[in-house]
Backbone of each chain as ProteinMPNN parsed JSONL, in Angstrom:
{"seq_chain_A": "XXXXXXXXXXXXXXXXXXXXXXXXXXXXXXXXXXXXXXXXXXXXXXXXXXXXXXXXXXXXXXXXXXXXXXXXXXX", "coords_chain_A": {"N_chain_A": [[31.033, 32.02, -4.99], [29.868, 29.405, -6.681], [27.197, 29.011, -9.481], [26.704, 26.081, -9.678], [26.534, 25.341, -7.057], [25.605, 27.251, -5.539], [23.24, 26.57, -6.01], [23.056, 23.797, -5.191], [23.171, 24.594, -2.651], [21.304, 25.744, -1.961], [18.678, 23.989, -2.11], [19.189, 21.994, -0.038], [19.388, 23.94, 2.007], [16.124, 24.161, 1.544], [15.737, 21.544, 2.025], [15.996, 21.385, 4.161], [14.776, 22.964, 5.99], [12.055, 22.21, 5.359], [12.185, 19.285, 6.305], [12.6, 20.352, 9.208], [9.903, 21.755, 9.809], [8.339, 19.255, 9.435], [9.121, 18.031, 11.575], [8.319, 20.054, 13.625], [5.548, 19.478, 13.28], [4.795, 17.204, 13.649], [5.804, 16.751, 16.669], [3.341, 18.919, 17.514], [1.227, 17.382, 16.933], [1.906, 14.924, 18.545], [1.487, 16.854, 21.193], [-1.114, 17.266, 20.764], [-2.249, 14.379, 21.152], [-1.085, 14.446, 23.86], [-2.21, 16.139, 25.432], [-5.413, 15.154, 25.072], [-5.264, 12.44, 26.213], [-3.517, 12.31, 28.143], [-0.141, 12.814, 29.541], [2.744, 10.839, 27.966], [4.116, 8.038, 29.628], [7.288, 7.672, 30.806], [7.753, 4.449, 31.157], [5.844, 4.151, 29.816], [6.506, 5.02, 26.778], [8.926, 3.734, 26.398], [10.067, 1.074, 25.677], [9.647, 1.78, 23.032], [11.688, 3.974, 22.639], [13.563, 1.928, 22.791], [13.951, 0.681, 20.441], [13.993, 2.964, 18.394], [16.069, 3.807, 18.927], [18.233, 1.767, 18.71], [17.723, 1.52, 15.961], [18.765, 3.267, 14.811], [21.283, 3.686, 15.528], [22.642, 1.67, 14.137], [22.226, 2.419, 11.789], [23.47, 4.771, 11.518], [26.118, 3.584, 12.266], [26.41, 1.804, 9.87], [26.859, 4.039, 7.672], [29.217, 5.117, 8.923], [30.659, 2.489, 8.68], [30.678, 2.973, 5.824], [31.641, 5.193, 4.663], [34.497, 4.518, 6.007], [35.605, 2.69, 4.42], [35.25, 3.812, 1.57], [37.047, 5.421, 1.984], [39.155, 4.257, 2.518], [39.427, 2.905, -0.325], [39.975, 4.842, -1.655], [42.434, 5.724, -0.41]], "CA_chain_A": [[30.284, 30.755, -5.022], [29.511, 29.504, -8.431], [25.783, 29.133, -9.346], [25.904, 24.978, -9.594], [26.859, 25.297, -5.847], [24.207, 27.818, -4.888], [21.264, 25.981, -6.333], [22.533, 22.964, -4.104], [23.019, 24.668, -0.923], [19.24, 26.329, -1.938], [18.215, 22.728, -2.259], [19.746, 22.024, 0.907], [18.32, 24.481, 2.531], [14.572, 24.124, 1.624], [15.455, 20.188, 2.394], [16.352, 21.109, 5.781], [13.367, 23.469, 6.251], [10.755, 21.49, 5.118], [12.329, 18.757, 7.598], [12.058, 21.243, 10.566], [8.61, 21.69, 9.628], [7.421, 18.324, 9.085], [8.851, 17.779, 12.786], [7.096, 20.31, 14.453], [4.461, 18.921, 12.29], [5.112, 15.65, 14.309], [5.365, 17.142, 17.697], [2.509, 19.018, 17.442], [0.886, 16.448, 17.382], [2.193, 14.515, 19.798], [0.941, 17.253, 22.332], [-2.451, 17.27, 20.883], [-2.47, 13.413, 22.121], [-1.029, 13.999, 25.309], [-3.173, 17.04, 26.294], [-6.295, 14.42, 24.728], [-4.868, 11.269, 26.878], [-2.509, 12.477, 29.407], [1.184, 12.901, 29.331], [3.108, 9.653, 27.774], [5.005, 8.264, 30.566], [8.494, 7.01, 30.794], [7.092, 3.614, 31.1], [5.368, 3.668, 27.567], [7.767, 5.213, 25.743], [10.708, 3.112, 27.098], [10.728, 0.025, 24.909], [9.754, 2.045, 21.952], [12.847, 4.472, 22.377], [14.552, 1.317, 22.676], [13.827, 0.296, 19.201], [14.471, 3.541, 17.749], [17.391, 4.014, 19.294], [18.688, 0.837, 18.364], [17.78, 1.339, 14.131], [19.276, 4.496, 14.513], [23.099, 3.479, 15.699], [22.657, 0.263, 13.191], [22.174, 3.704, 10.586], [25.125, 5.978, 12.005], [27.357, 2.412, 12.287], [26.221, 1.365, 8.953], [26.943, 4.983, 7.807], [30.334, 5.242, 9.441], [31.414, 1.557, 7.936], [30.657, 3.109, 3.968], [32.501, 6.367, 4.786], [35.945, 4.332, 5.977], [35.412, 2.008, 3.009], [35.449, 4.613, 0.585], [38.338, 6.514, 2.079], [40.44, 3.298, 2.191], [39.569, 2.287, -1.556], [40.52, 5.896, -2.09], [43.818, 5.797, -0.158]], "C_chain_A": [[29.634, 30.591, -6.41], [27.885, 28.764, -8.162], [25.262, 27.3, -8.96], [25.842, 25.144, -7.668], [25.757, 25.918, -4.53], [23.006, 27.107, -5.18], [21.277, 24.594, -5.721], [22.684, 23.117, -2.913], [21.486, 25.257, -0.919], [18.702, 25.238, -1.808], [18.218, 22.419, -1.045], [19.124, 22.759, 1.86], [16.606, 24.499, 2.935], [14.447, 22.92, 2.094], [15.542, 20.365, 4.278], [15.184, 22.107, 6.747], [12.204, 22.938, 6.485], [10.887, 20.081, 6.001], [11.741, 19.307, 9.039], [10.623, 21.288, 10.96], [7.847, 20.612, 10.138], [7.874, 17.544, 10.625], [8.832, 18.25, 13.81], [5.781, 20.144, 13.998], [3.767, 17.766, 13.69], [4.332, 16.16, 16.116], [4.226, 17.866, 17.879], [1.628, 17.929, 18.213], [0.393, 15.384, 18.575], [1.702, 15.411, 21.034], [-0.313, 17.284, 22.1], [-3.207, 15.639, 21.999], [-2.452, 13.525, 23.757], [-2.193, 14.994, 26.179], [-5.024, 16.105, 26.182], [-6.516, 13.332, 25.923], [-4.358, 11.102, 27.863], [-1.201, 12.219, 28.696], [1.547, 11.047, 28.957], [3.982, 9.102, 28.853], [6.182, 7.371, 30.118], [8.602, 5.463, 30.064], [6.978, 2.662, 30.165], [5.938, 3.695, 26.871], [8.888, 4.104, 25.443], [10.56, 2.151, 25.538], [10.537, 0.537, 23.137], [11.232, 3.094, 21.382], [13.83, 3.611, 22.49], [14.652, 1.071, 21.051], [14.272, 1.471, 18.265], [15.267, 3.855, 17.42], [18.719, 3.17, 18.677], [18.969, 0.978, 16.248], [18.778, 2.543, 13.923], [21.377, 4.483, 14.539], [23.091, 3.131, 14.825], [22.67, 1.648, 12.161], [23.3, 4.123, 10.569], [25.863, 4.587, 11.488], [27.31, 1.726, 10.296], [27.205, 2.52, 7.751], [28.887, 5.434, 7.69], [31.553, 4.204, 8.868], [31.676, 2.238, 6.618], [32.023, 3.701, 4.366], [33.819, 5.786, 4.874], [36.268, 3.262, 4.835], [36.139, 2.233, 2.123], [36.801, 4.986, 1.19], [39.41, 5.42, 2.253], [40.474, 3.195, 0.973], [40.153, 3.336, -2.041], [41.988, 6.054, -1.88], [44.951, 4.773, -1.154]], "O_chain_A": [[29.035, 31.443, -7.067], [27.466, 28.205, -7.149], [24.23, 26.966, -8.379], [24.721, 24.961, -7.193], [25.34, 25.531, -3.438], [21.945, 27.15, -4.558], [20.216, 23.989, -5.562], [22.485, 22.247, -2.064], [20.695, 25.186, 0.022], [17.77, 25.47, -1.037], [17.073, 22.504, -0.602], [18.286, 22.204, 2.571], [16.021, 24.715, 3.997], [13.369, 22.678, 2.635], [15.224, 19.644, 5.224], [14.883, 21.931, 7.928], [11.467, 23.074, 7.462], [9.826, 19.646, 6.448], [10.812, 18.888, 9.729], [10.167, 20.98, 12.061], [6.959, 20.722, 10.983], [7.191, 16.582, 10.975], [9.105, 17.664, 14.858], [4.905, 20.843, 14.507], [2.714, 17.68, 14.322], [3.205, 16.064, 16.601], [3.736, 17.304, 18.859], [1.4, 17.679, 19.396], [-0.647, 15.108, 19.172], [1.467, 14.731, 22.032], [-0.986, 17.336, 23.13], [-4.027, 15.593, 22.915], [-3.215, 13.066, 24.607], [-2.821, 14.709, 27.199], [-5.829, 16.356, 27.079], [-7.584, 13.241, 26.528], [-4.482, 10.101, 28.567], [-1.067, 11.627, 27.625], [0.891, 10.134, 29.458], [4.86, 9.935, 29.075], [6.09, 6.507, 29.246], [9.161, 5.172, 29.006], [7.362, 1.554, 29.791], [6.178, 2.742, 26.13], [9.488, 3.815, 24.407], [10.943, 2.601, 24.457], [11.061, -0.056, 22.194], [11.728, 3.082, 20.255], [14.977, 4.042, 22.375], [15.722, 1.411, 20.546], [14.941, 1.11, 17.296], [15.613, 4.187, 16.287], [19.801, 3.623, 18.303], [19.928, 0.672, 15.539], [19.477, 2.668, 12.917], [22.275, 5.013, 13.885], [23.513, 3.961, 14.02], [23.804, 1.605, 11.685], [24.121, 3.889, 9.682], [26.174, 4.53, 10.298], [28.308, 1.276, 9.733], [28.098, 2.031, 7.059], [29.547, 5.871, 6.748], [32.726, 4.495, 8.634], [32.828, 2.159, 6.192], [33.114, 3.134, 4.427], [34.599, 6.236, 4.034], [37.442, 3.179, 4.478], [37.132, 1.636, 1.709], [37.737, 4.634, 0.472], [40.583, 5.766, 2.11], [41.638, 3.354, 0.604], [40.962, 3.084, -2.934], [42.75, 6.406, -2.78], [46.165, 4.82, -0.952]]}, "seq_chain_B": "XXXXXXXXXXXXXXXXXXXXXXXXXXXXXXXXXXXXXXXXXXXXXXXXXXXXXXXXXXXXXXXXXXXXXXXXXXXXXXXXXXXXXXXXXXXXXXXXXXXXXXXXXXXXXXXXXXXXXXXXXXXXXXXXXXXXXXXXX", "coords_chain_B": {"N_chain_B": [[14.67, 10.759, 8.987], [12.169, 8.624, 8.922], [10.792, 5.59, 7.415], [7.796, 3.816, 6.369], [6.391, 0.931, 6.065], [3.776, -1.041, 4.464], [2.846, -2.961, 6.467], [3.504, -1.377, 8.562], [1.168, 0.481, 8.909], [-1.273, -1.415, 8.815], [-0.626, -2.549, 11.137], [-0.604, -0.455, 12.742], [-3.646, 0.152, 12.659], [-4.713, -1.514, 13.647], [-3.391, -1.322, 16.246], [-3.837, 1.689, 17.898], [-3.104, 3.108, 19.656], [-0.078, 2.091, 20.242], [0.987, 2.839, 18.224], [0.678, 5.698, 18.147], [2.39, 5.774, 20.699], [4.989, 5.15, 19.335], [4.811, 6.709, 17.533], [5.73, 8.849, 19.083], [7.906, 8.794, 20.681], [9.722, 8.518, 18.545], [9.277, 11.215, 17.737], [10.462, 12.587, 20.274], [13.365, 11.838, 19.945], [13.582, 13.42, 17.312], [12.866, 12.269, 15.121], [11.089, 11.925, 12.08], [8.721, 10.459, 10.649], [7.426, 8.831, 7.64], [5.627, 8.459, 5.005], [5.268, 6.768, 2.008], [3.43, 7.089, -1.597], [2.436, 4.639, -2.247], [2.087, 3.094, -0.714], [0.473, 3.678, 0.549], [-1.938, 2.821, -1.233], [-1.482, 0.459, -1.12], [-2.146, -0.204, 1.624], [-4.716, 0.759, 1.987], [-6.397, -0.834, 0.034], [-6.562, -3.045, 1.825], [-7.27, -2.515, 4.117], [-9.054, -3.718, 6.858], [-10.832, -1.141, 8.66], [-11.454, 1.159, 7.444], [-11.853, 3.879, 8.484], [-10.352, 4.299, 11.102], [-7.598, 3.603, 9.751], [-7.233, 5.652, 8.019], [-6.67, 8.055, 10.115], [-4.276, 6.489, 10.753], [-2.673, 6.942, 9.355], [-2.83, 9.841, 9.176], [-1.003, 10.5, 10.801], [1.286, 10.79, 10.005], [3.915, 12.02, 7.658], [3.866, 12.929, 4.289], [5.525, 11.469, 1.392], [6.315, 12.037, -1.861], [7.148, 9.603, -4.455], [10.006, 9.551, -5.984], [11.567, 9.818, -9.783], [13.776, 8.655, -9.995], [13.787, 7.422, -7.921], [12.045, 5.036, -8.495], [14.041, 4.004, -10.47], [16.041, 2.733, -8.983], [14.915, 1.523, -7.256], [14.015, -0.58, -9.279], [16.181, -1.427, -9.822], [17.269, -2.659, -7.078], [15.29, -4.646, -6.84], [16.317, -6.304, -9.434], [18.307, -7.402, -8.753], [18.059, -8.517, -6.076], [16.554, -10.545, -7.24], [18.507, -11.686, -8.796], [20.211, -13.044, -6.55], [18.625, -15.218, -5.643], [17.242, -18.694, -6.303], [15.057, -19.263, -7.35], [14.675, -16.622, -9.396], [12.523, -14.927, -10.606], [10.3, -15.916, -8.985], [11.142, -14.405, -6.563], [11.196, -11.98, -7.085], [8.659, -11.425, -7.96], [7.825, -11.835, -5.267], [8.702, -10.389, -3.229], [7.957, -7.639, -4.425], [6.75, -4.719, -5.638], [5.894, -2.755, -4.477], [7.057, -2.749, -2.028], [9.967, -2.276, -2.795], [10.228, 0.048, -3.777], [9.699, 1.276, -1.221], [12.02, 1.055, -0.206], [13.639, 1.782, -1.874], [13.61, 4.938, -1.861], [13.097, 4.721, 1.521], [16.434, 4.98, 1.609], [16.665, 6.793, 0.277], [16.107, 8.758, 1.996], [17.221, 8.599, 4.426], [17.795, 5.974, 5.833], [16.285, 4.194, 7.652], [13.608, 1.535, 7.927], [10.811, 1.055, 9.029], [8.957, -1.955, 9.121], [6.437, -4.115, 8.691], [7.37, -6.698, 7.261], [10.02, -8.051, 7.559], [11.358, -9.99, 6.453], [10.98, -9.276, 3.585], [12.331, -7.084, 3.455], [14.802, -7.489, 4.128], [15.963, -8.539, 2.25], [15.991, -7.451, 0.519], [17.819, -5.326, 1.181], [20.161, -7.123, 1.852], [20.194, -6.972, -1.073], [21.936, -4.897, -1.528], [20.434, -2.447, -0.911], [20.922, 0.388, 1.082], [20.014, 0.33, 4.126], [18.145, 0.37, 7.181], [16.268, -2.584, 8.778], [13.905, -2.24, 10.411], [12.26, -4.061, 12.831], [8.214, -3.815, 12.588], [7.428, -1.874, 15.971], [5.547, -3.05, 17.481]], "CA_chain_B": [[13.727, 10.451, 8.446], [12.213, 7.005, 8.609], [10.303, 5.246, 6.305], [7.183, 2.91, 7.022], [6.088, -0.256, 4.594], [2.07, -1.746, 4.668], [2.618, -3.66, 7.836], [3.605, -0.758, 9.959], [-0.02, 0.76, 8.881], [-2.08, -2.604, 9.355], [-0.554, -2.533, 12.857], [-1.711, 0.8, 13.071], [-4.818, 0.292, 12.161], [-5.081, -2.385, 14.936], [-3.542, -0.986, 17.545], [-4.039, 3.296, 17.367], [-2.282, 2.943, 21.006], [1.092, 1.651, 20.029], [1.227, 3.27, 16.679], [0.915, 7.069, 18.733], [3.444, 5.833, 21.03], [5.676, 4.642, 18.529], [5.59, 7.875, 16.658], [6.048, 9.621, 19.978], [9.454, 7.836, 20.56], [10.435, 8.933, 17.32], [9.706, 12.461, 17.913], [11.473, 12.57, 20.906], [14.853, 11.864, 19.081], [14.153, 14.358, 16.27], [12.894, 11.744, 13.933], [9.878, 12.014, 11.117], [8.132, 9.178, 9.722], [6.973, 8.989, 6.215], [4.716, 7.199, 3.978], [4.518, 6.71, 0.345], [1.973, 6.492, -2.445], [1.712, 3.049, -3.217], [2.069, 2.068, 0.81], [-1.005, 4.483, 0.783], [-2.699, 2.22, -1.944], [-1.621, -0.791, -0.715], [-3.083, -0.022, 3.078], [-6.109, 1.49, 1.832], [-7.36, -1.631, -0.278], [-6.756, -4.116, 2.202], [-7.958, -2.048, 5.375], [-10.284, -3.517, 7.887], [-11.536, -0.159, 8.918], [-10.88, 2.709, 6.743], [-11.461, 5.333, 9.888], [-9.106, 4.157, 11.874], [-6.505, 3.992, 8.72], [-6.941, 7.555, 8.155], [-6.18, 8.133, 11.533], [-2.979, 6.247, 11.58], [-2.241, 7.88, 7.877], [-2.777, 11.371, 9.094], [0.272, 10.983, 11.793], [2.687, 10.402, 8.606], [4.473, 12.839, 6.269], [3.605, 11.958, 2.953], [6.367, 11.558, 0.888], [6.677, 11.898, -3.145], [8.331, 8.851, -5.31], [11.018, 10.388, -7.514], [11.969, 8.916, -10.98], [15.2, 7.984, -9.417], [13.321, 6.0, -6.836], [11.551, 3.653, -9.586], [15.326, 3.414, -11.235], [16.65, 2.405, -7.715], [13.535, 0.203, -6.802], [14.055, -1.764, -10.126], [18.202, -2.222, -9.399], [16.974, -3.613, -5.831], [14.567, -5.914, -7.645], [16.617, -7.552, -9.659], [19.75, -7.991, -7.965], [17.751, -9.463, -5.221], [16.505, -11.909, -8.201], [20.125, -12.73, -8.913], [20.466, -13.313, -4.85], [17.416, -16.304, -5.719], [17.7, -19.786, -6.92], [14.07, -18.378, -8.335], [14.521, -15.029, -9.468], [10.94, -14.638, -10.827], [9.424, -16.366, -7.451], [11.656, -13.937, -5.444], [11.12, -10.541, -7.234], [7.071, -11.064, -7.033], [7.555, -12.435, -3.465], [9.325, -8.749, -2.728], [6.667, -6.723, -5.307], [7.112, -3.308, -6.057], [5.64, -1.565, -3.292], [8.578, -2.798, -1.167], [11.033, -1.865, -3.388], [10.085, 1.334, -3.719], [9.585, 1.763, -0.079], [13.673, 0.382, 0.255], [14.811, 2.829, -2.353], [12.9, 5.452, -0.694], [14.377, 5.35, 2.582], [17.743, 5.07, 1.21], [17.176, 8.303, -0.378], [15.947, 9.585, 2.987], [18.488, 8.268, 5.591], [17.964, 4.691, 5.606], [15.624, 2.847, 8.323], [12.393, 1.092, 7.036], [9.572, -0.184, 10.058], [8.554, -2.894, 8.576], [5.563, -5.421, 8.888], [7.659, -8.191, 6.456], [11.569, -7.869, 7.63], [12.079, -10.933, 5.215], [11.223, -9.347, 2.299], [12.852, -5.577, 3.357], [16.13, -8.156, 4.201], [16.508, -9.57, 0.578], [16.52, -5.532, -0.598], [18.956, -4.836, 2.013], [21.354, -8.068, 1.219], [20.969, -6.869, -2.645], [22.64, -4.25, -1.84], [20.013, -1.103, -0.265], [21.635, 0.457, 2.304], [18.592, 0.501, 4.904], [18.127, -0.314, 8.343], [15.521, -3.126, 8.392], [13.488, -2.225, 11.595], [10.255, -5.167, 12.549], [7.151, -2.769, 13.482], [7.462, -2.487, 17.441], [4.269, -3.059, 18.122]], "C_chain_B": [[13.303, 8.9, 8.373], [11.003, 6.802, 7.969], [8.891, 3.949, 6.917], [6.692, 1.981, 5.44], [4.232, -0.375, 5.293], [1.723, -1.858, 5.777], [2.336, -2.69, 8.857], [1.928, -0.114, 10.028], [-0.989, -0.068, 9.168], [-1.547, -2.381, 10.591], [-0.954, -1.522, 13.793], [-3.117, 0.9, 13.496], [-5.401, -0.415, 13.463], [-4.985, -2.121, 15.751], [-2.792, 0.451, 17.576], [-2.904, 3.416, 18.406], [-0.556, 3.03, 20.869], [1.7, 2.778, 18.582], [1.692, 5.023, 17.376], [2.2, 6.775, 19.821], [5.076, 5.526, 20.469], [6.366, 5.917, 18.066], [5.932, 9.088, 17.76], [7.269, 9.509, 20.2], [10.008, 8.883, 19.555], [10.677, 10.999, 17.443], [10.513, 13.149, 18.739], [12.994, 12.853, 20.951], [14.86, 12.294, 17.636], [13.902, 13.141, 14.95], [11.526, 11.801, 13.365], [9.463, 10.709, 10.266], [7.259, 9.691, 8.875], [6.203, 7.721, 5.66], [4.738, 7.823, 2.625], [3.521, 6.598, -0.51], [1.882, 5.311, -2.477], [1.828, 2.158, -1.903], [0.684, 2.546, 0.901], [-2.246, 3.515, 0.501], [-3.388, 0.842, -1.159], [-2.468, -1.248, 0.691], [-4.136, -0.181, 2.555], [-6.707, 0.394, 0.95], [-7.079, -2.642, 0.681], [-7.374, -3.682, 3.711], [-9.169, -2.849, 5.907], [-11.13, -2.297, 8.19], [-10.741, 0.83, 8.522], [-10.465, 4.043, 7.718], [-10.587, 5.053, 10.175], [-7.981, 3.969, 10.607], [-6.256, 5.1, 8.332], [-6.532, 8.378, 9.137], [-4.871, 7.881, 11.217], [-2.069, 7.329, 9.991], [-2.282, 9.25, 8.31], [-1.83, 11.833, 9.969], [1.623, 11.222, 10.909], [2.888, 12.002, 7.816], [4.382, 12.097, 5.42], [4.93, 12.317, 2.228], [6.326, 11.392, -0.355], [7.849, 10.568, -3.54], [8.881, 9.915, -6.702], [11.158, 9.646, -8.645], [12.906, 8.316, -10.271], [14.94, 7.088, -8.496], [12.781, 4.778, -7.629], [12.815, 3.621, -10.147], [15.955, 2.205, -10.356], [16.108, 0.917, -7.211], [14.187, -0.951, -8.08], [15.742, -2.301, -9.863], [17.969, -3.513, -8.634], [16.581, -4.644, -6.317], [15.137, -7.142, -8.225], [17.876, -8.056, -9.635], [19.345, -9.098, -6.788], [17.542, -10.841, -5.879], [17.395, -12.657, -8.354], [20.586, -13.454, -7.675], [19.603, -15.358, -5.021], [17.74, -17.443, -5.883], [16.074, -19.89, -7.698], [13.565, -16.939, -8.534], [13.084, -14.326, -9.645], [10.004, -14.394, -9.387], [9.926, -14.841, -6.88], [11.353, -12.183, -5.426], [9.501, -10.404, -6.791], [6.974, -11.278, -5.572], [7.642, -10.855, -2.748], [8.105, -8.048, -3.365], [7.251, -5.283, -5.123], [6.759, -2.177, -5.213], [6.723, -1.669, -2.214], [9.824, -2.007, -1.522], [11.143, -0.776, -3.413], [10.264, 1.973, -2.421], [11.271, 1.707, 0.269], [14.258, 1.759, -0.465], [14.669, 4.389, -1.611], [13.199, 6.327, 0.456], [15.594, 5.13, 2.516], [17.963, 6.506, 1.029], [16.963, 9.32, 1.392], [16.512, 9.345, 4.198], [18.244, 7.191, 6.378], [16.944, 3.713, 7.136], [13.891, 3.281, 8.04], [11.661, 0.631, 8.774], [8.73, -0.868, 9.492], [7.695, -4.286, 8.878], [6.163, -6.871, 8.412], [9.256, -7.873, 6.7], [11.866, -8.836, 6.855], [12.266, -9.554, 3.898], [12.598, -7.961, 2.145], [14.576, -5.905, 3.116], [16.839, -8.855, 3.206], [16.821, -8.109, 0.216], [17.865, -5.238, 0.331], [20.181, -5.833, 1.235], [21.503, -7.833, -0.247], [21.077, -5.362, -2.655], [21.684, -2.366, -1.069], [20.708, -1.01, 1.265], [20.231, 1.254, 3.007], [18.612, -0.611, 6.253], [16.949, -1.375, 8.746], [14.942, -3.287, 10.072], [11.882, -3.129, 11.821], [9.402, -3.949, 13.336], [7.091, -2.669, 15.245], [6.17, -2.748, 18.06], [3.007, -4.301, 17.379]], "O_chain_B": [[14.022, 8.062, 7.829], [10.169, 7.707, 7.921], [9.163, 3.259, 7.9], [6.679, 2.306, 4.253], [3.737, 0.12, 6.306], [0.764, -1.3, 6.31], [1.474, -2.769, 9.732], [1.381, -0.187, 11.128], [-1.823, 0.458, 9.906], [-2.396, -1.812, 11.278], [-1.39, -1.527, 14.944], [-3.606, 1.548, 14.422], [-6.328, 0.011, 14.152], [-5.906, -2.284, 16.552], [-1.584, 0.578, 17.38], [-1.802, 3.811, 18.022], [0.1, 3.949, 21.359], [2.813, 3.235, 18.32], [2.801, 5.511, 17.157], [3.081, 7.633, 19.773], [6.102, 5.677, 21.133], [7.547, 6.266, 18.062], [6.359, 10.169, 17.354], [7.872, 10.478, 19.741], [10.635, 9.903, 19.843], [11.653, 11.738, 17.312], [11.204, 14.094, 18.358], [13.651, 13.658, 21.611], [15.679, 11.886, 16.812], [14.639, 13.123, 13.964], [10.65, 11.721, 14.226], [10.062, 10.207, 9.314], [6.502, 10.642, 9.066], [6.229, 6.506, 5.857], [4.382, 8.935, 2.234], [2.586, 5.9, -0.119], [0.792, 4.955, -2.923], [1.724, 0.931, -1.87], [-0.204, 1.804, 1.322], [-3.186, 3.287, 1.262], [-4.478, 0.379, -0.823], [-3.179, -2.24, 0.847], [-4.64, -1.303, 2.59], [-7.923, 0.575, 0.999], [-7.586, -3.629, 0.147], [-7.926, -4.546, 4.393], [-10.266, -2.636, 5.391], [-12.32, -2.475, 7.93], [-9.699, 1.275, 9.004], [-9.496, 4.799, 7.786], [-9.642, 5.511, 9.533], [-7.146, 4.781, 11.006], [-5.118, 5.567, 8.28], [-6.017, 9.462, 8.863], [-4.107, 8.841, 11.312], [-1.136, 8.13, 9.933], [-1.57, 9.953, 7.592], [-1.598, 13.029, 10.14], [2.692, 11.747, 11.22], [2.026, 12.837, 7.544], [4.65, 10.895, 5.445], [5.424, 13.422, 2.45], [6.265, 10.168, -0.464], [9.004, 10.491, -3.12], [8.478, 10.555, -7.673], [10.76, 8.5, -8.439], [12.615, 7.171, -9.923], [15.651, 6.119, -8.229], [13.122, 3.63, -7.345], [12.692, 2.519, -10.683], [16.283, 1.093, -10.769], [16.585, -0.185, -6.938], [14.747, -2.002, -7.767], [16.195, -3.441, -9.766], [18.17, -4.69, -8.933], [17.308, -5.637, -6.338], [14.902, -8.326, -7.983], [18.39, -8.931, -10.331], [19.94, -10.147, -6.543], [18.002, -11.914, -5.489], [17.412, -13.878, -8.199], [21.321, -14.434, -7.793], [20.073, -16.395, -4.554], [18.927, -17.524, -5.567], [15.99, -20.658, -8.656], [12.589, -16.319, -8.112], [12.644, -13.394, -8.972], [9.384, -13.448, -8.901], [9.003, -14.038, -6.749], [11.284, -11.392, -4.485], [9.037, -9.741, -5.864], [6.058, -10.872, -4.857], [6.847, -10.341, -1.962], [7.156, -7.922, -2.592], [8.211, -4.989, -4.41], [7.181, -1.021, -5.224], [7.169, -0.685, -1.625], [10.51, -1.299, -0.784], [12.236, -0.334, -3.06], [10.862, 3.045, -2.34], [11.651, 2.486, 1.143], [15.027, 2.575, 0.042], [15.559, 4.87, -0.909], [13.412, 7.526, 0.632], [16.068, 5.04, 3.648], [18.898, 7.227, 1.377], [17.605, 10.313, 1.737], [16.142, 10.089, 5.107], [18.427, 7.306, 7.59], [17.197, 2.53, 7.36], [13.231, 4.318, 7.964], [12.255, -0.16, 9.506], [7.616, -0.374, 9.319], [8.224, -5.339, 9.236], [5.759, -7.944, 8.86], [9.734, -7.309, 5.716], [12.958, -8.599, 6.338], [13.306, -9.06, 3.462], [13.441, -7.821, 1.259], [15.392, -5.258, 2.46], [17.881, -9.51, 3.231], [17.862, -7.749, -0.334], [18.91, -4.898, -0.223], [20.916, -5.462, 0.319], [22.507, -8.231, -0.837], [20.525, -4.641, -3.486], [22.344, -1.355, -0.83], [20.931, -1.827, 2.159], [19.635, 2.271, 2.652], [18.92, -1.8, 6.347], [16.276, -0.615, 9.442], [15.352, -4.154, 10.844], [10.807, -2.954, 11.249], [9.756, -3.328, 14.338], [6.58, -3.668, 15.751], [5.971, -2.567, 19.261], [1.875, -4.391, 17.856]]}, "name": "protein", "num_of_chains": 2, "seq": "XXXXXXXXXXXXXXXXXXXXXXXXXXXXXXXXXXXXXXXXXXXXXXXXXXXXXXXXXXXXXXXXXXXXXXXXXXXXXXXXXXXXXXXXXXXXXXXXXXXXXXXXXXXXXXXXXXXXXXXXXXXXXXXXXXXXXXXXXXXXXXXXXXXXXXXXXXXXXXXXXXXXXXXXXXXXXXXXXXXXXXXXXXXXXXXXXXXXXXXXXXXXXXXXXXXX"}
């Protein structure tokens, strides 16, 4: 493995660490509320995991369009 | 990783309620919301109540602007200008704390919650690839 290669899977690495982190960071959290407030229920959540859910395909699909894009302009 | 603009913090600020279930959602499905410096700024001088803004600010990962994000930000800027029939009008209309926030979450895997979906939707149409989500709450 040549060195440019290692210093971006090290990159890579600490990016995907310091992710992990920052969401048990998150959750955390989130149980300090619920043990504060009570559990979130189904309910509450719902229309907000709709919304997330929703930006998140629109990402992947967005995502998924570049990727066959590129590999046509390439073909 | 998702990205928040001004608005989503003013809505915060208003309603603590929505804002914790919001980012509950998110954690749920493994996702982290972020804030920038200059969303920081921009909150923090126009705040109604500072407490409660520190509050909704202390649920966030703070996130560093890179050089490459002010390169990025200014592209957005003034491509959207060229998008205009007043480029001037259209770039201050957007302002620089947007832009930044667009390039941003581009760099960090592309959806914005956004208080102003106009303006996030002129950076998107010039060209940021970003999911342009309205605050749910």
């Amino acid at each position: 493995m040549g060195s440019d290669r290692r210093s971006n899977l090290s990159a890579t690495v600490n990016d995907s660490l310091a992710l992990v982190a920052a969401l048990d960071a998150q959750r955390q959290l989130v149980r300090e509320w619920e043990e504060e407030h009570g559990p979130f229920t189904e309910d509450e959540l719902r229309p907000f995991l709709d919304v997330v859910l929703r930006a998140q395909l629109e990402t992947t699909l967005r995502a998924v369009s570049e990727a066959l894009r590129d590999t046509l302009s390439v073909a | 990783m998702a990205t928040v603009d001004t608005g989503w913090l003013v809505a915060a600020e208003r309603n603590p309620a929505a804002a914790r279930r919001h980012v509950a959602a998110l954690t749920r499905v493994g996702q982290v919301l972020v804030v920038t410096p200059p969303v920081i700024v921009e909150a923090r001088q126009g705040a109604g109540d500072t407490g409660k803004l520190l509050v909704a600010l202390a649920q966030l990962r703070r996130e560093p602007i890179l050089p490459e994000d002010g390169d990025r930000a200014a592209e957005l800027l003034q491509e959207a200008g060229r998008q205009a029939s007043d480029p001037a009008t259209r770039v201050r209309t957007i302002g620089v704390v947007d832009a930044l926030v667009a390039a941003v979450s581009e760099r960090l895997g592309g959806i914005v919650y956004t208080g102003d979906p106009k303006h996030m939707t002129w950076l998107r149409d010039a060209g940021a690839r970003i999911t342009v989500a309205p605050v749910p709450f």
